[in-house]
Residue frames relative to the residue before (quaternion, step in Angstrom):
aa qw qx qy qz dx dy dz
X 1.0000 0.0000 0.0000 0.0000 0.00 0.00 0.00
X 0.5449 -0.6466 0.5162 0.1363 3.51 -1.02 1.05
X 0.4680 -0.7080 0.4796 0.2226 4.07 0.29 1.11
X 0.8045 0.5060 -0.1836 0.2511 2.87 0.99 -1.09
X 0.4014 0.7660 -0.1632 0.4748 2.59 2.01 -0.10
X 0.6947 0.4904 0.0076 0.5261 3.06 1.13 -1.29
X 0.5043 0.4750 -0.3953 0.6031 3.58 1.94 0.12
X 0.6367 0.5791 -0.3195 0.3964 3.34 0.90 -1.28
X 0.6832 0.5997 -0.3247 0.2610 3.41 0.65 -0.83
X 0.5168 0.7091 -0.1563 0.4534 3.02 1.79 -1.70
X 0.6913 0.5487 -0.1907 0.4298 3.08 0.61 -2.12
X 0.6436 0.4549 -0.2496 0.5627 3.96 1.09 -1.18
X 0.7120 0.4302 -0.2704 0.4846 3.88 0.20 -0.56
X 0.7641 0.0961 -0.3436 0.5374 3.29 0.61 -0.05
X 0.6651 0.4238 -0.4699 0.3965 3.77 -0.03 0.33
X 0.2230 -0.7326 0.5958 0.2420 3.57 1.34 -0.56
X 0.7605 0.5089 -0.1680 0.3666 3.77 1.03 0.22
X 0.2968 -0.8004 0.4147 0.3151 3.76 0.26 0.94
X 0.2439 0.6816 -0.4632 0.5113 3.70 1.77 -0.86
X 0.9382 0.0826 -0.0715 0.3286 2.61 -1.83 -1.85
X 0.6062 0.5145 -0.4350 0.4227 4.27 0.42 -0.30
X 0.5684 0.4606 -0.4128 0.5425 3.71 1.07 0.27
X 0.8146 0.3306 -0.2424 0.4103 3.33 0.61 -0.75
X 0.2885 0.5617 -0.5034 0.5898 3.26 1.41 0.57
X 0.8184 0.5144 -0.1634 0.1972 3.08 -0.35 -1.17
X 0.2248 -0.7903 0.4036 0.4025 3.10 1.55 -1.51
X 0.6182 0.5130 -0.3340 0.4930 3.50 1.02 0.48
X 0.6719 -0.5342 0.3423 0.3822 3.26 -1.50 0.71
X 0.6791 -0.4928 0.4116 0.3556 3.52 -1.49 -0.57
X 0.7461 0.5105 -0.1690 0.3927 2.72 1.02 -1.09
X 0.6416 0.5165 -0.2556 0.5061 3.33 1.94 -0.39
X 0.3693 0.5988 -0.3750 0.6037 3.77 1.97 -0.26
X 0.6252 0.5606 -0.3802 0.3877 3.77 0.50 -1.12
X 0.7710 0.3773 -0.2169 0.4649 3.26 0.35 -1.64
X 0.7119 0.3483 -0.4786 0.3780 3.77 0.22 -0.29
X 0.3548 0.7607 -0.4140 0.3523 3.34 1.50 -0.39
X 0.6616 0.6660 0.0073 0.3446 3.11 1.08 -1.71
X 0.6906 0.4315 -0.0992 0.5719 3.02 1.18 -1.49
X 0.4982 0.6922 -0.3267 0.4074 3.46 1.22 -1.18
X 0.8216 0.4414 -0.1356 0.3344 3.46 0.61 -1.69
X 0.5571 0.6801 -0.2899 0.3782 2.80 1.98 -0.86
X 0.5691 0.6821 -0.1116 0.4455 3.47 1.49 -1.50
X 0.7751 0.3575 -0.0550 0.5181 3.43 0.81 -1.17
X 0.2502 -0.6088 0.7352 0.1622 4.06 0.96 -0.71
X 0.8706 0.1222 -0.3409 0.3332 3.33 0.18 1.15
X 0.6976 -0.5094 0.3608 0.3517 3.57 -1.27 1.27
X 0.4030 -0.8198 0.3997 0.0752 3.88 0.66 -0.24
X 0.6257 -0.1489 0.3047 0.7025 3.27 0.72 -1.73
X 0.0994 -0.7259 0.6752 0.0857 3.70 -0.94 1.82
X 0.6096 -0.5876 0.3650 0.3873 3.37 -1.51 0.34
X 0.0016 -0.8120 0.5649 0.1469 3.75 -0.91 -0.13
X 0.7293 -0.2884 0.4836 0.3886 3.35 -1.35 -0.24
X 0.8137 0.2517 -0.1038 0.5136 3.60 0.37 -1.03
X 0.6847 -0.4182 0.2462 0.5437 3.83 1.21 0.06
X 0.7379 -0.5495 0.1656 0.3551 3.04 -0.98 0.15
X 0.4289 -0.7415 0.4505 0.2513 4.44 -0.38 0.80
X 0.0681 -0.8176 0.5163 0.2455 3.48 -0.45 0.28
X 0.6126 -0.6190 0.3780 0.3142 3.86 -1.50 0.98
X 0.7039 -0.3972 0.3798 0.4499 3.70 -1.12 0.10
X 0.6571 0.5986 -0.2409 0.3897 3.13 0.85 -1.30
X 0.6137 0.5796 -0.2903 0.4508 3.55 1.03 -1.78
X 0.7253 0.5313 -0.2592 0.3527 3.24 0.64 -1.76
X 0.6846 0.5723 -0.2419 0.3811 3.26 0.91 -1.06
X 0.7079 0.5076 -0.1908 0.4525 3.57 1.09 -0.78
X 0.4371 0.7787 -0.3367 0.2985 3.30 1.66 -1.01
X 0.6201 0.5169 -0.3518 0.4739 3.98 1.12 -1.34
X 0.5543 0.6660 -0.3155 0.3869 3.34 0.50 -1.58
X 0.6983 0.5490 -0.2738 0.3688 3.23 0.16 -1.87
X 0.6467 0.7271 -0.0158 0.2299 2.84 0.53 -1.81
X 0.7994 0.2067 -0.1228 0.5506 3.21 1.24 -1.32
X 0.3636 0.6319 -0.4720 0.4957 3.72 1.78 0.03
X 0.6969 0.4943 -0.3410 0.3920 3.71 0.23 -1.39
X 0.6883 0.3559 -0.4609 0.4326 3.74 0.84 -1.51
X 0.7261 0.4231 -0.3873 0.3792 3.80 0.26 -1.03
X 0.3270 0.7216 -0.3830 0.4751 3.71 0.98 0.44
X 0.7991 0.2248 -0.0255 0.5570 3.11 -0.25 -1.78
X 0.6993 0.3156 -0.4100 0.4933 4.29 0.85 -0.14
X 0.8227 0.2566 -0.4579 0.2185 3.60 0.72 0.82
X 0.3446 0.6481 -0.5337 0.4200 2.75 1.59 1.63
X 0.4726 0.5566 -0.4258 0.5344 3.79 1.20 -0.87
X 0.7351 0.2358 -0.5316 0.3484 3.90 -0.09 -0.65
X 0.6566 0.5835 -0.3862 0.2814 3.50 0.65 -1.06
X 0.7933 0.3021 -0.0949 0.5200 3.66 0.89 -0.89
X 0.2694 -0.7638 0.5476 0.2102 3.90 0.34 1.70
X 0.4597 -0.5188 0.5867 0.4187 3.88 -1.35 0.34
X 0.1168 0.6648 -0.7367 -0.0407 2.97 -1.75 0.46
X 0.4768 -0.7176 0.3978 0.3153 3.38 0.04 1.57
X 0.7841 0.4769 -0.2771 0.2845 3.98 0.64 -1.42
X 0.7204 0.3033 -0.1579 0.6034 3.48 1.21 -0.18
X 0.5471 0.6519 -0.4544 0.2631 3.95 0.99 0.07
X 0.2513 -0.8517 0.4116 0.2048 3.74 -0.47 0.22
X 0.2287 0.8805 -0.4045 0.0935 3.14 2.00 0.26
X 0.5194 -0.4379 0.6249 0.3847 4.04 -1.31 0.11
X 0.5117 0.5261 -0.6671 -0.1279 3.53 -1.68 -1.08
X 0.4519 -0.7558 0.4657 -0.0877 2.34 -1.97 1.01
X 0.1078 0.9081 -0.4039 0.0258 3.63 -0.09 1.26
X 0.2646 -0.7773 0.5329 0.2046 3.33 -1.09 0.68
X 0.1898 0.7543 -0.6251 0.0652 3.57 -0.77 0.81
X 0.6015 -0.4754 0.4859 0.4196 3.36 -1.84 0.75
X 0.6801 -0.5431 0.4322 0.2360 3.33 -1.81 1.08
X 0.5333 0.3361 -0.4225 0.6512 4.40 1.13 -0.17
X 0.5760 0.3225 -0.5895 0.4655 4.27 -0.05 -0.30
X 0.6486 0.6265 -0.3349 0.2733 3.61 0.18 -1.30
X 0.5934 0.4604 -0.1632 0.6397 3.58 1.00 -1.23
X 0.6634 0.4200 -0.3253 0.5270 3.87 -0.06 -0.84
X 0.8574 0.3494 -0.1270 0.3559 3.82 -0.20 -1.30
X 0.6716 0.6540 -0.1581 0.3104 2.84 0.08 -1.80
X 0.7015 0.5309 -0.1401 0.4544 3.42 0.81 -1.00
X 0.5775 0.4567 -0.1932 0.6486 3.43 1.63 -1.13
X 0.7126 0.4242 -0.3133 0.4627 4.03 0.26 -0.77
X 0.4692 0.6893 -0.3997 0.3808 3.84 1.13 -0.69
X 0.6669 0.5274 -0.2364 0.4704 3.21 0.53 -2.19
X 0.8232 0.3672 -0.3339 0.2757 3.41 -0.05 -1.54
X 0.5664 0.6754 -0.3363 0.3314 3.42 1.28 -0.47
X 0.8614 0.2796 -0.2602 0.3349 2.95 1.01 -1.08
X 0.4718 0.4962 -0.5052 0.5253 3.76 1.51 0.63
X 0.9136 -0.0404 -0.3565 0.1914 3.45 0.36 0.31
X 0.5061 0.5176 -0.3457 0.5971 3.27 1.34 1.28
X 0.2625 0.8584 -0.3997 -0.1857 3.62 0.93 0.11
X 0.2959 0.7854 -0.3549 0.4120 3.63 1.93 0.00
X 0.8232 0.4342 -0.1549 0.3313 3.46 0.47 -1.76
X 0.3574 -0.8167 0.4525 -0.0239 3.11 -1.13 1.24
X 0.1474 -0.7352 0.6474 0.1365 3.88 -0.24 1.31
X 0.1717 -0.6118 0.7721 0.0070 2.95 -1.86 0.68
X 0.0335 -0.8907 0.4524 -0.0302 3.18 -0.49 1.11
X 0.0071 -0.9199 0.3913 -0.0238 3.78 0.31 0.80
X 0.6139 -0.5323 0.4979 0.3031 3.94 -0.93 0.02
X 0.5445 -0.6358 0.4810 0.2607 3.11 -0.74 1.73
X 0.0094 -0.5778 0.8158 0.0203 3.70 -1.64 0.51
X 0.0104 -0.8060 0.5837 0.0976 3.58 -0.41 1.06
X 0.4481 0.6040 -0.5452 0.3704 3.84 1.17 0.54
X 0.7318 0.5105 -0.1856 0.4116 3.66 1.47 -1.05
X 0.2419 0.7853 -0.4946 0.2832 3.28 1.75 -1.01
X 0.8353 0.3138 -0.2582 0.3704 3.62 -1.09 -0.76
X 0.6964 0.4799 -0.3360 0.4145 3.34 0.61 -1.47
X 0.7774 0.4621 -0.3037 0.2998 3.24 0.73 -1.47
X 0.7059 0.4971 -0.2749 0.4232 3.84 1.51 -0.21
X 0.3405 0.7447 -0.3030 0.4876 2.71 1.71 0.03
X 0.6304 0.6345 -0.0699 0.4418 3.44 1.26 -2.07
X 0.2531 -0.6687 0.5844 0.3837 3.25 0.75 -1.88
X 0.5644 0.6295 -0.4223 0.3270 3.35 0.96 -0.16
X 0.5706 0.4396 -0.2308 0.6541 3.40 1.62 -0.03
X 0.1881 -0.7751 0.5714 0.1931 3.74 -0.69 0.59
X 0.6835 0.1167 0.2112 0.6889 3.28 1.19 -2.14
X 0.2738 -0.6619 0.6977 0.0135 3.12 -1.52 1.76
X 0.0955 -0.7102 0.6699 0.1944 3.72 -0.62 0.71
X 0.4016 0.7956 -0.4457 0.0841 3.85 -0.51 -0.06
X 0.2481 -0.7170 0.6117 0.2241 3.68 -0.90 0.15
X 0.1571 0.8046 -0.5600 0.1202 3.25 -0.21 1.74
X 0.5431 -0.6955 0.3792 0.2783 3.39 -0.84 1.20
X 0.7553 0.1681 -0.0951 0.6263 3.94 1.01 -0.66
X 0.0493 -0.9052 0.4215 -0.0232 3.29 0.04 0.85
X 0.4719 -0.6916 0.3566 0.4145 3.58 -0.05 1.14
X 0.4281 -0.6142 0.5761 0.3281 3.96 -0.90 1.27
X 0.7666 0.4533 -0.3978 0.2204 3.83 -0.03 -0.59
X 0.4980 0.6853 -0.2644 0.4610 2.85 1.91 0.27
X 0.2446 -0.7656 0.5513 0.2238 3.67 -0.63 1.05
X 0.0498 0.7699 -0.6362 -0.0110 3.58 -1.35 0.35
X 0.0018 -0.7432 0.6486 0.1642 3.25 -1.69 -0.78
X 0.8531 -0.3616 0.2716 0.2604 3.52 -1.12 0.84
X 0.1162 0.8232 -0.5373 -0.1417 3.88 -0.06 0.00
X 0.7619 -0.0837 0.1752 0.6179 3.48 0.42 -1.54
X 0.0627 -0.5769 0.8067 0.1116 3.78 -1.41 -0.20
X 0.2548 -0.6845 0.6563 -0.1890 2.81 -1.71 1.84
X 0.0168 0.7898 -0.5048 -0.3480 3.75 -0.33 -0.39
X 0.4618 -0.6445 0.4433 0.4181 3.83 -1.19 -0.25
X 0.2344 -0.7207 0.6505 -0.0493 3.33 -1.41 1.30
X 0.2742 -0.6853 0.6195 0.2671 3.33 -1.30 0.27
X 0.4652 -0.7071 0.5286 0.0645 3.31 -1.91 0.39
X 0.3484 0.8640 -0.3622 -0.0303 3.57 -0.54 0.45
X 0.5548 -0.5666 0.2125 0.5709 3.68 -0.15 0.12
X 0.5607 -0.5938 0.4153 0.4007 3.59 -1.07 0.67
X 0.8343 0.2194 -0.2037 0.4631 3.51 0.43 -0.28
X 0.1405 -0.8362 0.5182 -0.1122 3.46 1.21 1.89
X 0.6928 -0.4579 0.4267 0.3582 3.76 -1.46 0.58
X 0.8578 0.3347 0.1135 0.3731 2.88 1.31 -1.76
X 0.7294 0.5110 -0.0720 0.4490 2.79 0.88 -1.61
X 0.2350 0.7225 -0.6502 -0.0008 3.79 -0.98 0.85
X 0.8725 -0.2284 -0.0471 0.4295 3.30 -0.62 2.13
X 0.7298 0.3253 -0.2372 0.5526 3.82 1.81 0.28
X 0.1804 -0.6757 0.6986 0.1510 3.33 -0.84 1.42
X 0.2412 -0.6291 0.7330 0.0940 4.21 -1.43 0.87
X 0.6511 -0.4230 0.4788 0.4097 3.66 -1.50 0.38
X 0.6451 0.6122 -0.3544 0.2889 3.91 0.86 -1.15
X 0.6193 0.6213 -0.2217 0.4258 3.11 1.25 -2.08
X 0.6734 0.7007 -0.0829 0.2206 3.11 0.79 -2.00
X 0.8175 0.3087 -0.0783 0.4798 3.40 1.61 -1.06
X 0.6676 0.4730 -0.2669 0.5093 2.88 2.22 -0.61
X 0.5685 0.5098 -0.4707 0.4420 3.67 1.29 -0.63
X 0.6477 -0.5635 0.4549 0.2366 3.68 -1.88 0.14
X 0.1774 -0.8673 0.4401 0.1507 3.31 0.01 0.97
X 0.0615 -0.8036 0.5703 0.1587 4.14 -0.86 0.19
X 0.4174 -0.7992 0.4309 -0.0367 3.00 -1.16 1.52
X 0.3144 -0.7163 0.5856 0.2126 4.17 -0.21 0.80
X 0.0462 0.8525 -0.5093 -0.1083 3.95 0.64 0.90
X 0.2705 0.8143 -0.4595 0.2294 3.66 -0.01 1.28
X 0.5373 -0.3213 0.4445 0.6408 4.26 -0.51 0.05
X 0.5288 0.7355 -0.3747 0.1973 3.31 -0.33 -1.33
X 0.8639 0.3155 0.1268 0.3715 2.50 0.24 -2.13
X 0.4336 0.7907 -0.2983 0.3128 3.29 1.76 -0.81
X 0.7740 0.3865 -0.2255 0.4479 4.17 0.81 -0.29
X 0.3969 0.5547 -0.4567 0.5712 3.36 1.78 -0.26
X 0.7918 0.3821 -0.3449 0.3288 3.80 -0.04 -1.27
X 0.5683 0.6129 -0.4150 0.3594 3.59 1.20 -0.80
X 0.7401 0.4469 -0.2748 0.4207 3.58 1.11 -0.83
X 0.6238 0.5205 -0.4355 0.3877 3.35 1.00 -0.82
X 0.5758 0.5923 -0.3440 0.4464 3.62 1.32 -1.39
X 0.6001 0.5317 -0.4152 0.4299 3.71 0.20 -0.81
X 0.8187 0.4517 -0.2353 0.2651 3.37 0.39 -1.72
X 0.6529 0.4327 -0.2567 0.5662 3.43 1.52 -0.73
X 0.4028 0.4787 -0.4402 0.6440 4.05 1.45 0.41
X 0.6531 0.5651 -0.3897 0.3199 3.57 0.09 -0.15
X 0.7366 0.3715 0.0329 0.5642 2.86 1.72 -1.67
X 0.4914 -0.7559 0.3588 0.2417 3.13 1.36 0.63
X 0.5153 0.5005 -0.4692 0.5137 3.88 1.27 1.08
X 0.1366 -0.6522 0.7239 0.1786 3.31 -1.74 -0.15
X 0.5270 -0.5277 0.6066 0.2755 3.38 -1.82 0.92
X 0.4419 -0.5497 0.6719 0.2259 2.33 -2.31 0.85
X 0.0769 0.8878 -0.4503 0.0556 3.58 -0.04 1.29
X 0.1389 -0.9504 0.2583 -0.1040 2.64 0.68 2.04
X 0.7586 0.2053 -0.0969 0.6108 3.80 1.44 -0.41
X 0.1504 -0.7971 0.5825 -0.0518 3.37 -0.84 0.64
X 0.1229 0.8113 -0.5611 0.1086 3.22 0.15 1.33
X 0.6951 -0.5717 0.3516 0.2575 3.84 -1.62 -0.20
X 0.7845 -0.1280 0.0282 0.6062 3.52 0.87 -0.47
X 0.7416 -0.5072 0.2220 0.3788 3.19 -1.38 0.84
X 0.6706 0.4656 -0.3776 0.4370 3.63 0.43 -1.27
X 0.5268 0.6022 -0.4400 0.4077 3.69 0.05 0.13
X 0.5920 0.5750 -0.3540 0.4401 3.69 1.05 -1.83
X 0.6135 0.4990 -0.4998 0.3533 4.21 -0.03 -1.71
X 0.7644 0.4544 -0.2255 0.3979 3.63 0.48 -1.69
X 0.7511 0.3166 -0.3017 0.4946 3.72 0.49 -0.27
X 0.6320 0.4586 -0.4925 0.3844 3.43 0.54 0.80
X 0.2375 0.8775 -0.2804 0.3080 3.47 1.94 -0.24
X 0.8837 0.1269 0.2702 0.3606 3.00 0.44 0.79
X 0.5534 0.3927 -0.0453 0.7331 2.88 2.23 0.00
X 0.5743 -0.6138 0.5091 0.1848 3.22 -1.93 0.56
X 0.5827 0.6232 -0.3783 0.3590 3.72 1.35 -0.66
X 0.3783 -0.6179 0.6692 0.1654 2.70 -1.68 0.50
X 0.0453 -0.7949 0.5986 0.0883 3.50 -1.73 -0.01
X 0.2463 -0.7661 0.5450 0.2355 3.77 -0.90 0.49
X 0.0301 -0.7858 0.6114 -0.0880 3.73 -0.45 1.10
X 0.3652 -0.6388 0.4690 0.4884 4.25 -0.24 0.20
X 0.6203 -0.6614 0.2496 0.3397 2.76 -1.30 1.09
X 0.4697 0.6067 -0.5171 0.3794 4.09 1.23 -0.84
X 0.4822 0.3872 -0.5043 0.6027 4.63 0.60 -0.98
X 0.8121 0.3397 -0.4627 0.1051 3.53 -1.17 -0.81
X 0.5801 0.6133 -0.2743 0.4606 3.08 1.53 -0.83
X 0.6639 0.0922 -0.3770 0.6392 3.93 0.85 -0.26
X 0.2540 0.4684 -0.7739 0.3424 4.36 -0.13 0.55
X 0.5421 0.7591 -0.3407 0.1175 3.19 0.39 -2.30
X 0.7751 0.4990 0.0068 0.3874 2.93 0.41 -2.44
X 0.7683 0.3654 -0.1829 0.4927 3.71 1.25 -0.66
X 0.7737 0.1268 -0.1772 0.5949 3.42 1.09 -0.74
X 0.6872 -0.4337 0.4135 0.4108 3.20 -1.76 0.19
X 0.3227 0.8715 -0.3392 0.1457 3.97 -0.33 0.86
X 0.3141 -0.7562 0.4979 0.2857 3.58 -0.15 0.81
X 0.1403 0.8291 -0.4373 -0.3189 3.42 -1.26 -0.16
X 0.4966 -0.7002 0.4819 0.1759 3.53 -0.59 1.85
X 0.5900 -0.4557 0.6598 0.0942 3.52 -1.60 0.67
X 0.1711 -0.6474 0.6778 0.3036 4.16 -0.61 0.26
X 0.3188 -0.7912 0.4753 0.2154 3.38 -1.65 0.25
X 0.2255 0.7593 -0.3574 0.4949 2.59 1.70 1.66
X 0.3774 -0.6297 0.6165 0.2847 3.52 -1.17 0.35
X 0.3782 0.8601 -0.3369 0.0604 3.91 -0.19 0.78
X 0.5449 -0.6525 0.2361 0.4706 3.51 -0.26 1.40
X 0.6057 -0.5047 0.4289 0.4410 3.69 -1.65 -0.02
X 0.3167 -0.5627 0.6373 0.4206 3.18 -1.46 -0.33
X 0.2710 -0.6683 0.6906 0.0542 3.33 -1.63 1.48
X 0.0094 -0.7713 0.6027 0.2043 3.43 -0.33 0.30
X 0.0816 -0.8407 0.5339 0.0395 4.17 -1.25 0.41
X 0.4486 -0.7287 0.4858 0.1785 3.16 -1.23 0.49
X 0.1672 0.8644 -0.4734 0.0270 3.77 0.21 0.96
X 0.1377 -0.7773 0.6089 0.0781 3.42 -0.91 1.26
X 0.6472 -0.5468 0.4727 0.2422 3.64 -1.39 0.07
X 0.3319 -0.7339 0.3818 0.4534 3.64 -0.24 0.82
X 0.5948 0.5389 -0.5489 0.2337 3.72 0.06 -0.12
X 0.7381 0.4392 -0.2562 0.4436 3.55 0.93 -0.01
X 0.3133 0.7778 -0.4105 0.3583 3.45 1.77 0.73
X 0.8096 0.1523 -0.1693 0.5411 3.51 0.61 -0.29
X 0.2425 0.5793 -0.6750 0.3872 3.89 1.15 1.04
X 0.2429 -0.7569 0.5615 0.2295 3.21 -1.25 0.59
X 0.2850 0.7276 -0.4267 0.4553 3.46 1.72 0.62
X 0.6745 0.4678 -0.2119 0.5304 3.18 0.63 -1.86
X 0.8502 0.3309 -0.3322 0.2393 3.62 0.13 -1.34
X 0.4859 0.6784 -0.3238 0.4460 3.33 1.38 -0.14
X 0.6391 0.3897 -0.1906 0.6351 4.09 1.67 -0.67
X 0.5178 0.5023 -0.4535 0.5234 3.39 1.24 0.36
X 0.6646 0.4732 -0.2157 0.5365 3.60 0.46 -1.42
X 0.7097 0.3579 -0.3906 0.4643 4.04 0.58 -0.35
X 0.6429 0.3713 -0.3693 0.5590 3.85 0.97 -0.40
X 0.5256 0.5136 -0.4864 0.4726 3.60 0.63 -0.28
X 0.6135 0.5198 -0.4080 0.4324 3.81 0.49 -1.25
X 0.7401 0.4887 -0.2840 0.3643 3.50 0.11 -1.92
X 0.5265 0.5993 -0.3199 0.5112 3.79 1.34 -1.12
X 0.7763 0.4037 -0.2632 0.4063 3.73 0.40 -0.94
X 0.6465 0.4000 -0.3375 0.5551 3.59 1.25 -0.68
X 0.4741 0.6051 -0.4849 0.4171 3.99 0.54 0.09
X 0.8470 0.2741 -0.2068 0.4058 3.30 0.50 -0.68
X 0.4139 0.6094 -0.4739 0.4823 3.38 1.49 0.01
């Protein structure tokens, strides 16, 4: 049997999607199809049926899926012993998930260093899913979690990266506002939200803090990613909470105040959390020590 085969399968069982399990993969469709094919041939069984909602997998499929599962890990751990890392010639993937202000902030710094001294290695960078978090690092399909999570699973390893705090945004020439947000302004102005994983522990705290005080926002827009927020306040009464390191380069490009909350709210910590089975790859520990670097020159 062809290993590869046995990626394809994975790649199909969890995307439920010939689409997105190709582009996981890196390979056309039409080449997912055929091992698809072959897959069914091997087994005497349909595997994955189509559906309305993507694609269903068979008793059989489902059954085999563990199995599968542990060939591939002992697979891929007796190629790592056979083949030492060497960052300057390796050609490895990894794969990280971080909110879209770590992404902007880091990322950029860890890129560079990668490619003077790894120019082979490939980042994949993807949107946090913090229901899957664990499972997926658990998997390996996750190398590096970037995230700022308030209860972090203990069986998780990590370490410190950056601390940010949360600020608010508004146009520079607000209705109201000059360079002070008050508790008054704060509950009556409209407020617009970046509704994303990402973004999903900023709101838990702000919400808590204004539950505390027995008010509720006027949370009036609900848009997708930060760079969007500078331009929809333009001209407008809303407000927005963005960490304060985004507002400061929003700042620099668009016309924008930036307002203090009149709230009492924790920092943002942001971390790096990996799974212990990749604690002593020397792949993994080598993409630690470069996001750790890029993490250390951010704050210089």
């Amino acid at each position: 049997m062809d290993i590869k085969l046995l990626f394809a399968f994975l790649a199909l069982m969890r995307e439920r999607s010939v689409s997105r399990a190709a582009e996981r993969l890196g390979i056309s469709q039409p080449t997912l199809s055929h091992s698809l094919n072959k897959l069914r041939e091997l087994f005497d069984d349909p595997l994955l049926l189509r559906s309305r909602g993507g694609m269903i997998p068979t008793q059989r499929a489902l059954r085999l899926q563990p199995s599968v599962e542990t060939l591939v890990d002992n697979y891929k751990s007796l190629i790592k012993a056979t083949h030492p890392f060497n960052p300057k010639n390796s050609t490895r993937t990894f794969v990280l998930t971080a909110p879209e202000h770590a992404e902007h902030m880091l990322i950029p710094l860890v890129i560079r260093k990668i490619r003077v001294q790894a120019p082979g290695i490939r980042i994949v960078v993807r949107a946090p899913d913090p229901d899957q978090a664990y499972e997926l690092l658990e998997r390996g399909e996750i190398d590096l979690r970037i995230a700022w999570l308030l209860k972090p699973a203990p069986s998780l390893r990590s370490f410190h990266l950056f601390q940010d705090q949360i600020s608010y945004i508004a146009d520079r020439d607000h209705p109201i506002l000059r360079g002070k947000l008050n508790l008054t302004d704060f509950i009556s102005l409209p407020h617009a939200r970046t509704e994303s994983a990402g973004t999903r522990t900023t709101h838990l705290v702000i919400n808590h803090a204004i539950e505390r005080l027995q008010k509720k926002l006027l949370l009036t827009f609900q848009l997708q990613n930060f760079m969007t927020v500078p331009m929809a306040l333009q001209g407008t009464d809303i407000i927005a909470a963005v960490p304060r390191g985004l507002a400061i380069r929003l700042a620099e490009k668009h016309a924008l105040q930036i307002l203090e909350p009149p709230l009492k709210l924790p920092k943002i910590n942001y971390s790096a959390y990996w799974h212990e089975r990749n604690q002593r790859d020397l792949g993994h520990r080598w993409l630690r020590q470069v996001v750790l670097n890029a993490a250390q020159e951010l704050k210089s």
